[in-house]
VOVEXNU-205636 format. One record per residue: x, y, z of N, C-alpha, C in turn; residue number from 1; chain; residue in three letters. Coordinates in Angstrom, 1 decimal. Layout:
N
R   n_east   n_north     n_up   ca_east   ca_north    ca_up   c_east   c_north     c_up   miro   titi   nuvex
R        X         Y        Z         X          Y        Z        X         Y        Z    NUM      A     ala
...
end
This chain:
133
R   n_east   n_north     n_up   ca_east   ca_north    ca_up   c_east   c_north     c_up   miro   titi   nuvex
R     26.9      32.6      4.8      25.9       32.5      3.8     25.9      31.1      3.2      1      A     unk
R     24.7      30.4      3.0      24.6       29.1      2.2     23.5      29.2      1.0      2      A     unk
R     24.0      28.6     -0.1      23.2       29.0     -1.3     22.7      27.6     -1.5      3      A     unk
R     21.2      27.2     -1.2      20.3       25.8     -1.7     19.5      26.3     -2.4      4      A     unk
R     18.8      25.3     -2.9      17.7       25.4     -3.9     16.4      26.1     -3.2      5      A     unk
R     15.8      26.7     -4.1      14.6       27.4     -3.4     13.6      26.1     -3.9      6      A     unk
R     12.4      25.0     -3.0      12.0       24.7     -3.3     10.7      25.0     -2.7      7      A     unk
R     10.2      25.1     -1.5       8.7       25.8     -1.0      8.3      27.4     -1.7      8      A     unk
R      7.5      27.5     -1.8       7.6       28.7     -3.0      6.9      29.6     -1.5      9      A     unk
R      7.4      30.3     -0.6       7.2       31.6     -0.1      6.3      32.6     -0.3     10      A     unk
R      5.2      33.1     -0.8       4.9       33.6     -1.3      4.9      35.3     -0.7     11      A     unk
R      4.4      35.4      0.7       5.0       36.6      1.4      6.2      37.0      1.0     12      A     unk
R      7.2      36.3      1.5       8.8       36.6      1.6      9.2      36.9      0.1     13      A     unk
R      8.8      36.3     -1.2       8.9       36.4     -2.3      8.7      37.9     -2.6     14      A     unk
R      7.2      38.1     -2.4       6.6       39.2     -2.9      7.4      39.9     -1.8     15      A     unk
R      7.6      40.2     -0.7       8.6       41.1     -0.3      9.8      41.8     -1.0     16      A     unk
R     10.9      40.2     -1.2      12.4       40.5     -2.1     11.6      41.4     -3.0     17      A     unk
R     10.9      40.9     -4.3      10.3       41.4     -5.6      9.7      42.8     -5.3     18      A     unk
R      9.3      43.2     -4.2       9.0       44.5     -4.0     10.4      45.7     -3.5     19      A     unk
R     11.0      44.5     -2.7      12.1       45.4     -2.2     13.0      46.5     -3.2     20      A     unk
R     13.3      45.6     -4.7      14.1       45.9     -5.5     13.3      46.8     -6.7     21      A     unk
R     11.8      47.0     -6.1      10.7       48.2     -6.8     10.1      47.1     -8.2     22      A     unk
R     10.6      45.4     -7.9      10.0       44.6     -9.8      8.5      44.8     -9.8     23      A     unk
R      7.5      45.6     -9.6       6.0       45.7     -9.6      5.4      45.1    -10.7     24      A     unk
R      6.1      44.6    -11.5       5.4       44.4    -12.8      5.0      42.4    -12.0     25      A     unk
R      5.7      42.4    -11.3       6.0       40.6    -10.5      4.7      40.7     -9.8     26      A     unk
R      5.0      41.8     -8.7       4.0       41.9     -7.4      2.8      42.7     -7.4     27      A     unk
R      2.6      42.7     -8.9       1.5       43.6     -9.2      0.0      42.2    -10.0     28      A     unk
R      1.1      41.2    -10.0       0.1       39.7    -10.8      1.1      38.5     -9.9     29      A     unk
R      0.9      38.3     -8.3       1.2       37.3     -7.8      0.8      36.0     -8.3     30      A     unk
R      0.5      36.0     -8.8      -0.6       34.5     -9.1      0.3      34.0    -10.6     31      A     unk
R      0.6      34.7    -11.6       1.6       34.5    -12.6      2.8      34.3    -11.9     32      A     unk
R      3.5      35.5    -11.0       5.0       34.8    -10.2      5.1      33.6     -9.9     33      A     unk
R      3.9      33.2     -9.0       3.9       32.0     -8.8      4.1      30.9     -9.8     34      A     unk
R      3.0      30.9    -10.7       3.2       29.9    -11.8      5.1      29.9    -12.6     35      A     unk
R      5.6      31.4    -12.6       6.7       31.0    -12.9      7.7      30.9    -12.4     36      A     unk
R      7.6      30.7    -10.6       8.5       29.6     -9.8      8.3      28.1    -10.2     37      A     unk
R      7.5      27.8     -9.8       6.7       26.4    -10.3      7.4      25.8    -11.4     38      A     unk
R      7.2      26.5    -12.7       7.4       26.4    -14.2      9.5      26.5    -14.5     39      A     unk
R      9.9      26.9    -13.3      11.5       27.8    -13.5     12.5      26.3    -13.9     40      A     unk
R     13.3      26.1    -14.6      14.2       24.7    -14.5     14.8      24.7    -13.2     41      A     unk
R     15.3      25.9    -12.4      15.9       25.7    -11.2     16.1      27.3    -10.3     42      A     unk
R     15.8      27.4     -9.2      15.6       28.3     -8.7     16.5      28.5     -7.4     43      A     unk
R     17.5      29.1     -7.1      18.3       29.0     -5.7     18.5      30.4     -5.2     44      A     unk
R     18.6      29.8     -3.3      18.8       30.8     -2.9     19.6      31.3     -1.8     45      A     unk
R     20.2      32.4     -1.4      21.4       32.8     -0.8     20.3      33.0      0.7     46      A     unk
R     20.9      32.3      1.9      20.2       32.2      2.9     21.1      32.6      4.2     47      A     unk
R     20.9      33.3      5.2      21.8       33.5      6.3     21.3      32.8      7.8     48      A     unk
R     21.2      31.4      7.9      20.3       30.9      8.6     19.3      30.8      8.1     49      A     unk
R     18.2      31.0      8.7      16.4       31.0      7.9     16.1      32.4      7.3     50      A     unk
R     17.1      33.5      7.3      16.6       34.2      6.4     17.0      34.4      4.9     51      A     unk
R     16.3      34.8      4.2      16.1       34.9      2.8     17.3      35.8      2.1     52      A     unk
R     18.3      36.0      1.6      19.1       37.3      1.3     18.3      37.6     -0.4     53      A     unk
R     18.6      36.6     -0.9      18.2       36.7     -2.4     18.1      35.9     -3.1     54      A     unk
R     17.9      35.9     -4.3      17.4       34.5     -5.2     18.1      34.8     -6.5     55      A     unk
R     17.8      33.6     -7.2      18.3       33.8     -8.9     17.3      32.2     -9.4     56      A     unk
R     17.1      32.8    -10.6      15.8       32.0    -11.0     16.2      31.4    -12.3     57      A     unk
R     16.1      30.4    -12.7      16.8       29.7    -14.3     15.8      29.6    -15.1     58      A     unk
R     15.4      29.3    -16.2      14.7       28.6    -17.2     15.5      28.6    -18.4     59      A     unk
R     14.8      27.4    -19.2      15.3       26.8    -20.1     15.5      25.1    -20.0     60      A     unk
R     16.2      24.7    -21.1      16.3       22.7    -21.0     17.6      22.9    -20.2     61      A     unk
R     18.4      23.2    -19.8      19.1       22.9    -19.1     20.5      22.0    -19.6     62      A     unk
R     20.4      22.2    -21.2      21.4       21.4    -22.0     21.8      22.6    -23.2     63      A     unk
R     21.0      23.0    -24.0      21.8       23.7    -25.1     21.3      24.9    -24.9     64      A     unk
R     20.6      26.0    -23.7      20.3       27.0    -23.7     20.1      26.6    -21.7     65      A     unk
R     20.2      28.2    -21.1      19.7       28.3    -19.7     19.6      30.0    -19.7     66      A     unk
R     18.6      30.6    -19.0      18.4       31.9    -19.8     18.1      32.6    -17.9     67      A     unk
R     18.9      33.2    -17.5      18.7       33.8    -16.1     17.7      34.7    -16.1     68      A     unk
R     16.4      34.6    -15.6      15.5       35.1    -15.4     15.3      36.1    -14.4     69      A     unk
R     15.7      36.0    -13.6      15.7       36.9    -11.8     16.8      36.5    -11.4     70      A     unk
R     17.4      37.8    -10.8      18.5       37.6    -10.0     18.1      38.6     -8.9     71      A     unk
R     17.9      38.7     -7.7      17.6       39.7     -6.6     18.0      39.7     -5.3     72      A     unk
R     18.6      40.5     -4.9      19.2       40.6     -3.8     18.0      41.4     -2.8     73      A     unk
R     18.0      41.3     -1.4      17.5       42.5     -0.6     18.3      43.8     -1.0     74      A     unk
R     18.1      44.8     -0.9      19.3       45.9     -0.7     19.9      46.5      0.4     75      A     unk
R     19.4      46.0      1.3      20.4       46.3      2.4     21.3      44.8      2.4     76      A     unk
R     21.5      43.9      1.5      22.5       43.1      1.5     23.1      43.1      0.4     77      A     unk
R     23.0      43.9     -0.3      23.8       44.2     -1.6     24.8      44.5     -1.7     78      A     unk
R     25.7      44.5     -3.0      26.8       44.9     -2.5     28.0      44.1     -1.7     79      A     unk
R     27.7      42.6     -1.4      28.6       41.8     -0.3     28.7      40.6     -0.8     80      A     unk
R     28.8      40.4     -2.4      28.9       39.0     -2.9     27.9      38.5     -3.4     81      A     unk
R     26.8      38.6     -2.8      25.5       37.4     -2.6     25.0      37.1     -4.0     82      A     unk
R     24.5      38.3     -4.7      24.4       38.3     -6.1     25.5      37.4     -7.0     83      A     unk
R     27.2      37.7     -6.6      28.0       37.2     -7.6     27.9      35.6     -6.9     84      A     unk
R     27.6      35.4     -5.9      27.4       33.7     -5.1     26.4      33.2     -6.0     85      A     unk
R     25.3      33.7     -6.2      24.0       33.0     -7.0     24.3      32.7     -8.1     86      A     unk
R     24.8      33.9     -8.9      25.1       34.0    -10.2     26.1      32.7    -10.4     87      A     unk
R     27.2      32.6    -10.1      28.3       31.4    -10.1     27.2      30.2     -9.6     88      A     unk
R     27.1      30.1     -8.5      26.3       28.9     -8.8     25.6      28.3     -9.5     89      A     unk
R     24.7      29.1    -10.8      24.5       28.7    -11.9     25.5      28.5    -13.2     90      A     unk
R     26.5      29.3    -12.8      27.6       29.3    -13.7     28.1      27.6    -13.7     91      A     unk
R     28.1      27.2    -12.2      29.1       26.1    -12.2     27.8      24.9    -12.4     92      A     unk
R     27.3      25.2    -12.1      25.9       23.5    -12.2     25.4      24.2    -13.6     93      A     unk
R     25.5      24.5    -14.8      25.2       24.5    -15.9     26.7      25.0    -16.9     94      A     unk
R     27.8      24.8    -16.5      29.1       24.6    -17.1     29.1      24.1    -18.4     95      A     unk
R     28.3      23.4    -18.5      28.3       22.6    -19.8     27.2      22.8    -21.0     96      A     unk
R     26.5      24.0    -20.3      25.3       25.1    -21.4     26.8      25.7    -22.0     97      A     unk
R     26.7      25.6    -23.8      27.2       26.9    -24.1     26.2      28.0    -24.6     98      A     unk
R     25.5      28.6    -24.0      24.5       29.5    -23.9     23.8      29.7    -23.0     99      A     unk
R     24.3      30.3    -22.3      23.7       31.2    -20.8     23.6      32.5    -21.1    100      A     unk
R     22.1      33.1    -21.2      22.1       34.5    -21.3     21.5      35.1    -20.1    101      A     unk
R     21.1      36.6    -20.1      20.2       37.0    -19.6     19.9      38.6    -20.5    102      A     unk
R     19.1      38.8    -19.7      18.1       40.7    -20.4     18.0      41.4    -18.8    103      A     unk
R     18.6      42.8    -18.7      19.5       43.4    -18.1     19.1      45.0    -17.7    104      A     unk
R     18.6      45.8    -16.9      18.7       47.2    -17.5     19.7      47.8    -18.2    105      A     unk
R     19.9      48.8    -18.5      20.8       49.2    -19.0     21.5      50.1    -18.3    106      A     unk
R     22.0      49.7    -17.1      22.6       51.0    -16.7     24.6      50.6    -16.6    107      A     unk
R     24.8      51.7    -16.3      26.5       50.8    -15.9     27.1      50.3    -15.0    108      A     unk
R     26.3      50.4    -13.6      26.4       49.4    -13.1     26.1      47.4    -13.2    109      A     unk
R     24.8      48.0    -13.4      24.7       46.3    -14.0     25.4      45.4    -15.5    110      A     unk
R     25.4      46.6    -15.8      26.6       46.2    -17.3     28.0      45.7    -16.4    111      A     unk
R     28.7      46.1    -15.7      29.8       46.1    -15.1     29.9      44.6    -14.0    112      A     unk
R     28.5      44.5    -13.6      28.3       43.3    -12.9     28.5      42.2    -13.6    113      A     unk
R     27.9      42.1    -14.9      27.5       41.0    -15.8     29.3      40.8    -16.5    114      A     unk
R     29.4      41.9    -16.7      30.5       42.0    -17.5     31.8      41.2    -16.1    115      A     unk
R     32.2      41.6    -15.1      32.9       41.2    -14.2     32.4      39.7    -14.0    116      A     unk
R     31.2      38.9    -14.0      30.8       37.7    -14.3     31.6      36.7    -15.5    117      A     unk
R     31.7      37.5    -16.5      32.2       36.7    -18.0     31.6      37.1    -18.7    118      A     unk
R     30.1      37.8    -18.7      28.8       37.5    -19.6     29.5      38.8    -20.7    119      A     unk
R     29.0      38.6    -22.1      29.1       39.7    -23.0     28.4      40.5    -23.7    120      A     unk
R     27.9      41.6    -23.9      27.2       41.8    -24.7     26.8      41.3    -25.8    121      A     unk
R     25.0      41.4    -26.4      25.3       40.3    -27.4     26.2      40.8    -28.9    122      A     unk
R     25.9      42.2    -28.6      26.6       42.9    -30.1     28.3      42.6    -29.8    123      A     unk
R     28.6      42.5    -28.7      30.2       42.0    -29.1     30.5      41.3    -29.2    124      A     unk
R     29.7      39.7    -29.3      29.9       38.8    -30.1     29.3      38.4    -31.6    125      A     unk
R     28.7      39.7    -32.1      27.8       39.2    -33.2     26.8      38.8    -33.5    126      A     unk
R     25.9      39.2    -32.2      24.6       38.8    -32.4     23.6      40.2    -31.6    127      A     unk
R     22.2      39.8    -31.8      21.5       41.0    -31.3     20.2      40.0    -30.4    128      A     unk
R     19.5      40.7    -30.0      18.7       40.2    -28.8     17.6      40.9    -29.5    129      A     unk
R     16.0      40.1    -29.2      15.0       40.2    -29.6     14.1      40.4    -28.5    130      A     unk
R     13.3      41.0    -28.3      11.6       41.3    -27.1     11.1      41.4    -27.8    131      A     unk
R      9.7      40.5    -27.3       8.2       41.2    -27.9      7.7      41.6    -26.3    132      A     unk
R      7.0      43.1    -26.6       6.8       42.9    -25.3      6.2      44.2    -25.1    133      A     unk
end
């Protein structure tokens, strides 16, 4: 597996991942996904040869805040790292953010992901999280 930057924006292959993992709210207004690859501070992806495994998508300045946007794996390749590969790779090329968040379902698996990452809830450090939405 090799993790580069996503820079041709795909748009099949894209709307495929985004569909594979059921995000419809993405592949239901392609034309906005697009705008927010384009718009993303930095976008990379877990590749096996020429094929696509999964992505992880950044925004923010890239100095006092970086806010993980998308993280997605195919699911038949889940489960084998790929996700914790993307994830660290932002971990280590933004080392010097002290604020790296993200917004999460709530289940316990993905709590357990994030949490196995470093990442903390916000209520157990004292703070609370905000949506308008």
């Amino acid at each position: 597996m090799e993790i580069r930057e996503y820079k041709t924006y795909n748009e099949p292959e894209i709307l495929r991942l985004y569909a594979s993992v059921g995000w419809t709210a993405y592949t239901d207004h392609p034309d906005v996904l697009r705008k927010g690859f384009e718009n993303s501070m930095l976008t990379l992806a877990a590749y096996e040869g020429n094929q696509l495994l999964g992505i992880i998508r950044a925004v923010g300045d890239g100095h006092t805040i970086v806010f993980v946007q998308d993280i997605l794996v195919f699911p038949e390749h889940q489960r084998k790292g790929i996700g914790s590969a993307l994830l660290q790779a932002i971990l280590d090329r933004y080392s010097h953010v002290r604020q790296i968040e993200l917004a999460t379902d709530n289940t316990l698996k993905t709590i357990a992901f994030y949490k196995s990452m470093g990442f903390h809830e916000m209520a157990e450090i004292g703070c609370c999280g905000f949506m308008k939405g």
